[in-house]
C-alpha positions in Angstrom: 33.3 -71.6 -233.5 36.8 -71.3 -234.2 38.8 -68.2 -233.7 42.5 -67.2 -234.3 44.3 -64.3 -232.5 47.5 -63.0 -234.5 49.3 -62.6 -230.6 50.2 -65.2 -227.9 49.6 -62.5 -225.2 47.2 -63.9 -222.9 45.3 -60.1 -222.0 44.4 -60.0 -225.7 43.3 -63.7 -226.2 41.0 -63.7 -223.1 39.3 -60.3 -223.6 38.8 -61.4 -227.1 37.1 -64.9 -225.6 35.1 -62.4 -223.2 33.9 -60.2 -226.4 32.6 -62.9 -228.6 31.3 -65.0 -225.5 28.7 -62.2 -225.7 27.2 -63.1 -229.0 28.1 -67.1 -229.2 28.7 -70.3 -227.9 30.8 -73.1 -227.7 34.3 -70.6 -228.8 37.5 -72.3 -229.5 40.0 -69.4 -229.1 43.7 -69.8 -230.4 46.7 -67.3 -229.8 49.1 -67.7 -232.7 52.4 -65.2 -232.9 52.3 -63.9 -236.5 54.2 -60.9 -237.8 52.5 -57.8 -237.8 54.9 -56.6 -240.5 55.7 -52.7 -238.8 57.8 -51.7 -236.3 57.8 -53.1 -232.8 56.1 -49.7 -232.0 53.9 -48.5 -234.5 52.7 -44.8 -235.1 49.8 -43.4 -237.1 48.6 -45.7 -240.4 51.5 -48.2 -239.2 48.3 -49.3 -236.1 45.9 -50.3 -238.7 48.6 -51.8 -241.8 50.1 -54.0 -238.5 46.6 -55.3 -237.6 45.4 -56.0 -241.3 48.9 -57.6 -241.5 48.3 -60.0 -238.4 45.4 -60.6 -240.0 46.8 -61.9 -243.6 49.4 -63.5 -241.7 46.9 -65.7 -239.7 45.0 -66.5 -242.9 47.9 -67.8 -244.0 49.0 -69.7 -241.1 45.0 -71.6 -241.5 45.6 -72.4 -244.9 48.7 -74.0 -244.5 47.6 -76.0 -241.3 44.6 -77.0 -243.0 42.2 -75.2 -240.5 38.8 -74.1 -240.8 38.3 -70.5 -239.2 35.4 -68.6 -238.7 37.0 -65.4 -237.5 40.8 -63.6 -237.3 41.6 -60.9 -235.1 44.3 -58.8 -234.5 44.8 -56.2 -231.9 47.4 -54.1 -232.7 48.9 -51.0 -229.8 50.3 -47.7 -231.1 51.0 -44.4 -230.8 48.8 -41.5 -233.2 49.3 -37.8 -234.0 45.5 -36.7 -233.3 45.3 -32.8 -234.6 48.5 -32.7 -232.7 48.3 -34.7 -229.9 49.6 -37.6 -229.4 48.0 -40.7 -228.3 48.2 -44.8 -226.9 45.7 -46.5 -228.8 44.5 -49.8 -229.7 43.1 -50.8 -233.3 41.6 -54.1 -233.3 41.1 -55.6 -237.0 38.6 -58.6 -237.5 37.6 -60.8 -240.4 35.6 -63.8 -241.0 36.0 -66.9 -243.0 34.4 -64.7 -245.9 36.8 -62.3 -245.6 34.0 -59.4 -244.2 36.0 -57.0 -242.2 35.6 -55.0 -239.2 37.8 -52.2 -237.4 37.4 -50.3 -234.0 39.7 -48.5 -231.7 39.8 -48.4 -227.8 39.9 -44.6 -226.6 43.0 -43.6 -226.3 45.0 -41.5 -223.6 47.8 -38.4 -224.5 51.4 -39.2 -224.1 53.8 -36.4 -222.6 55.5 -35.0 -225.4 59.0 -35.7 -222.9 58.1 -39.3 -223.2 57.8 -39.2 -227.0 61.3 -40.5 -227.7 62.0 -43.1 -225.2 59.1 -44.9 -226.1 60.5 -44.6 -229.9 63.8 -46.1 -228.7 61.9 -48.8 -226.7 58.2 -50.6 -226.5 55.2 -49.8 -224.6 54.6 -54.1 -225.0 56.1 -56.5 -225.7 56.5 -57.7 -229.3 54.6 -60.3 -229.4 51.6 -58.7 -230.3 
């Protein structure tokens, strides 16, 4: 089974080895830096239009390399306004061959209001995904 991660950060490509190493066996797992087409630090619907954008993008990137794929994913951090707090999350987008779709989000955890700025000026990760 073949697999294509939209990052090259190794966190995201092992966890996501560990998830579908649950359900399935003999996993070929492949970190590929795509675009997630939003800001370096996404908030609110810019979480899920990154990770659906990762996805596209590593679509793409298997066509043009000639690959067959059964699943993309794309794990995209951020920061959401929920009912006015605001929160670290991560949205994880993921699609197989058929183009079938799947989202989920981690929990998330409140960010100081104080902190709200800085992080806007720099990146809680780095931008490759």
């Amino acid at each position: 089974m073949k697999i294509l991660v939209g990052t090259k950060n190794p966190g995201k490509i092992e966890g996501i080895k560990q998830a579908f190493a649950k359900y399935y066996k003999n996993l070929e797992v492949e970190g590929i830096a795509v675009d997630s087409e939003v800001p370096d630090q996404p908030f609110n619907k810019e979480i899920i239009v990154g990770a659906k954008n990762r996805v596209k993008n590593l679509r793409k990137y298997a066509e043009e390399n000639g690959l067959e794929v059964d699943y993309y994913v794309a794990s995209e951090a951020g920061i959401m306004d929920f009912l006015g707090v605001l929160i670290d999350i991560n949205l994880v987008v993921i699609e197989n061959s058929i183009g079938y779709e799947s989202v989920g989000t981690s929990q998330g955890f409140p960010i100081p209001e104080k902190y709200i700025e800085e992080i806007k000026q720099t990146e809680l990760r780095k931008s490759d995904g």
